[in-house]
GUKETI-355552 format. One record per residue (C-alpha): residue in one letter; x, y, z. Coordinates in steps of 0.1 Angstrom, whole numbers, plus 5000, padded with zeros to 4 digits. Layout:
AXYZ...
END
This chain:
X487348195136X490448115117X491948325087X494948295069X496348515047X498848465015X500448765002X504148804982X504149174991X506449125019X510049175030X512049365053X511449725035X508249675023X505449905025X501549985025X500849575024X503249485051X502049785071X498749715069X498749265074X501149365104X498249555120X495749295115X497849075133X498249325166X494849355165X494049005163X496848935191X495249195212X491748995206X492348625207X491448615172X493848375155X495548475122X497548315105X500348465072X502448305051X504848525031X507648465010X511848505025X515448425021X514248065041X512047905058X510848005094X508048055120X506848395143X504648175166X502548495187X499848375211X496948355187X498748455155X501748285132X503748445105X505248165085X508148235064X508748035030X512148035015X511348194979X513448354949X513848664944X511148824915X512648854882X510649174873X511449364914X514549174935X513949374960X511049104971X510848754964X507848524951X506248204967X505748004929X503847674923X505847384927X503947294893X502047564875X499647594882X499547454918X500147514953X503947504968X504247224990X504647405022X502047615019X500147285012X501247195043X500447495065X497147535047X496047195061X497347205096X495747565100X492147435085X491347795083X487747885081X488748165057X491948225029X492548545016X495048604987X496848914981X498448824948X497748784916X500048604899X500948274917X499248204949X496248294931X495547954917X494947834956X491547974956X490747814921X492147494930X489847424963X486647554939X486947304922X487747024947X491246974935X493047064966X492646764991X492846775030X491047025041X488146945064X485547185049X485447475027X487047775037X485448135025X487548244996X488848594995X490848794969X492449124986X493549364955X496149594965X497149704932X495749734898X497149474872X496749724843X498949934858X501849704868X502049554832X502349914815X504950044840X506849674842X506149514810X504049664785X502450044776X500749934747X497049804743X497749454739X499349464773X495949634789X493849424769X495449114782X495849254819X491449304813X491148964798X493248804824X491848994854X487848844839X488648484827X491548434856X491748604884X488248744890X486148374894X488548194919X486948394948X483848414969X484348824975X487049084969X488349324985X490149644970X491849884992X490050204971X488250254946X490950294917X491849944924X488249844925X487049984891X489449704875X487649434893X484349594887X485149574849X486649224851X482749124870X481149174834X480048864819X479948644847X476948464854X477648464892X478748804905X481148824936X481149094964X483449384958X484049544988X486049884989X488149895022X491550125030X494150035054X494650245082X497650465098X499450455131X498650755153X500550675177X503350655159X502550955128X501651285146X502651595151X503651555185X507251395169X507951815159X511851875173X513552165163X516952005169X516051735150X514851955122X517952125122X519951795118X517551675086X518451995068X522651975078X521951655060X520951775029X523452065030X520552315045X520152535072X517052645094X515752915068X515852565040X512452445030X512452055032X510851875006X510351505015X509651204995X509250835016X508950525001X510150284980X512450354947X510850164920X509350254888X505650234894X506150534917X507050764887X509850964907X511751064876X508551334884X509851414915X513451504902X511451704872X509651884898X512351984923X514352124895X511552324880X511052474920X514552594920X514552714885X511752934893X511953004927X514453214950X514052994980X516452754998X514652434988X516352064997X515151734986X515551465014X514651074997X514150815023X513450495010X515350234984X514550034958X516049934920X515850314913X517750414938X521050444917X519550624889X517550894906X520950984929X522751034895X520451254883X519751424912X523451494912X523951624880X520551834879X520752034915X524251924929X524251994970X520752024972X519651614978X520151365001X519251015001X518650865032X518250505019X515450255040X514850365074X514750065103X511950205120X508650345123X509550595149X512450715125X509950785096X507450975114X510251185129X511451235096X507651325084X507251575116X510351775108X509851835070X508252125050X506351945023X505651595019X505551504981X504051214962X504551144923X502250804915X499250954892X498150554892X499050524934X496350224945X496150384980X499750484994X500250455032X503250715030X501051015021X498650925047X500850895074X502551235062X499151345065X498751255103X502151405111X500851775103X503051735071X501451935040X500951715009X501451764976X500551454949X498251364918X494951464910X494351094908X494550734918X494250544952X495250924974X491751014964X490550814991X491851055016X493051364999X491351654984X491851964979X490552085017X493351875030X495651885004X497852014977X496751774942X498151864906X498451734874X501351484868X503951714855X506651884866X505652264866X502352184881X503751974912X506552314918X503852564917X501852304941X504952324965X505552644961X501452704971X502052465004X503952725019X501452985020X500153045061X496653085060X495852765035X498952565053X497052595085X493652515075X494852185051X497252055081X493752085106X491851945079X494351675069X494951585105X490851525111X490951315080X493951105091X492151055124X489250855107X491850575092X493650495128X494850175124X493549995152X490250085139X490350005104X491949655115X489249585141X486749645108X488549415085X488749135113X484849215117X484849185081X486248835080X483548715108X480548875091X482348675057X482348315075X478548335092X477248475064X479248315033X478648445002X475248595009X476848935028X474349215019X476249555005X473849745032X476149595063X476849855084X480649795104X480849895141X481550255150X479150345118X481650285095X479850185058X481249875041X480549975005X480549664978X479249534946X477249254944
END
């Protein structure tokens, strides 16, 4: 077995993509299976592992997010001429596309016997990390003609090119399950989350010293209540709702609260600014970590972990606050559903005053203990080496079986593989 995987969800500060194809490709290196990405960068260059290869394509930066950059078409629409060429010396049996505006078209393309060289036909597989709808309205367009072209784009586009799809929840799925109307030949939708690092996010990263250092940061003390928010500053994650809600805790609250923001993005700027002028003193921003390890001691030593994205498709961060014994606090709705409910959790309507009186409700001892025991048996069941070893499963079950995979296939450890067919 040979996969390789396209995605332009990639750079050095990415997040929940990056996370998750990064481990895929432990797991496969651990297995012998061999992998093969391609992801967009400032040039071109090769990660050669011993069954696995991350090729780097030089790419521009996106017009609409700089913070990451986008493999185009050398001709639209088309295939860029090195991914031509890594395409056809890896003869993959299978190609999955996380994308879905440019290296989309690849998948259409070899349908329809346009794209030459390769030996035989690979299984073709769209991974949906993200729901089209929602990018448009928060980048482009909030009114109905932009959701009405996302749904007619996302049916007579996107939705034919591939043999199966996966979506990493089920608020990403719905959009594909809608685009499947009208087609004479219906694809597999298959519903399949990422996983979380335990051995990285857990409680056992708790350090008072360390915990004492986070809140001198953010002009606190050891009596301060740390509110954290991890991730990446850009507008799909709504945090003008965080600021809202921090200053609605303070108005109405008589305890030392402090905002600590890791993460950065094109918000980054803005939110400090108002930050500043809203609760002066009581925020720091600790801009994009460099490691794993330095997040999940960050998510050890806060109070409350909070998460603004109503229309979230999954969201890593919250998870792995989750498996750090970190209380969470975040939308009623969206992708967190997956995981979080309100046994392990701390879910509110999207507005400010409902989010403060959810942090302020955190705090209380008798649910904070039961939702952290709850939240870390949850967290437990989305390990990452597990859910990779189903995915890879996945891919093999795709290639022997083709399109044909029955929605009754039962993954190892017991694990149902729900789809649509």
């Amino acid at each position: 077995m040979k996969s390789l995987h396209l995605t332009n969800a990639w750079h050095a500060a990415s997040g929940g993509i990056a996370t998750h194809y990064r481990s895929l490709l432990a797991e496969a290196e651990r297995t012998g299976r061999q992998m093969v990405m391609v992801v967009p960068g400032e040039k071109d260059a090769v990660e050669q592992g011993r069954s696995t290869a991350i090729h780097t394509v030089a790419a521009r930066q996106s017009p609409l997010n700089p913070a990451y950059r986008t493999i185009l078409p050398n001709r639209w629409p088309g295939v860029h001429s090195r991914v031509r060429q890594i395409i056809l010396d890896a003869q993959p049996d299978l190609i999955e596309i996380c994308d879905k505006y440019s290296l989309h078209y690849i998948p259409g393309l070899i349908r329809i016997g346009a794209f030459k060289g390769l030996k035989k036909r690979p299984i073709l597989i769209g991974h949906s990390c993200e729901r089209m709808e929602d990018n448009l309205r928060v980048y482009l367009s909030k009114s109905r003609l932009g959701k009405a072209f996302a749904s007619l784009y996302m049916q007579c586009v996107y939705y034919g090119f591939f043999d199966h799809h996966i979506a990493n929840s089920e608020h990403v799925a719905q959009e594909l399950r809608a685009a499947s109307k009208g087609h004479s030949i219906q694809r597999g939708i298959w519903v399949r989350p990422p996983g979380v690092d335990l051995s990285c996010f857990n409680p056992g990263n708790q350090d008072s010293e360390e915990r004492a250092r986070i809140a001198a940061l953010a002009g606190g003390n050891l009596d301060s209540r740390l509110v954290l928010y991890a991730g990446r500053l850009a507008p799909e994650k709504n945090l003008a709702l965080l600021i809202d809600s921090f200053a609605a805790l303070l108005e109405q609250g008589s305890k030392d609260y402090r905002l600590i923001v890791a993460g950065d993005g094109m918000d980054r700027s803005a939110l400090e600014a108002e930050a500043l002028r809203r609760f002066p003193g009581r925020a720091v921003f600790l801009g994009h970590l460099n490691s794993r390890e330095a997040l999940a001691s960050l998510c050890a030593n806060c109070d409350v972990f909070v998460h603004t994205n109503p229309a979230e498709p999954f969201g890593i961060a919250p998870l792995e606050a989750m498996a750090s014994g970190l209380p969470l606090v975040g939308p009623n709705s969206g992708g967190i559903l997956t995981y979080a409910n309100e046994g392990n959790a701390w879910l509110a309507n999207p507005d400010a005053y409902s989010f403060a009186n959810a942090i302020r409700k955190s705090f209380d001892p008798e649910q904070r203990r039961s939702r952290i025991q709850a939240a870390l048996a949850t967290a437990a069941r989305f390990h990452a080496p597990h859910t990779a070893s189903q995915f890879l499963e996945m891919y093999e079950q795709f290639m022997t079986n083709g399109i044909a995979l029955k929605p009754d296939y039962v993954l190892p450890h017991g694990s149902l593989l729900t789809s649509d067919i």
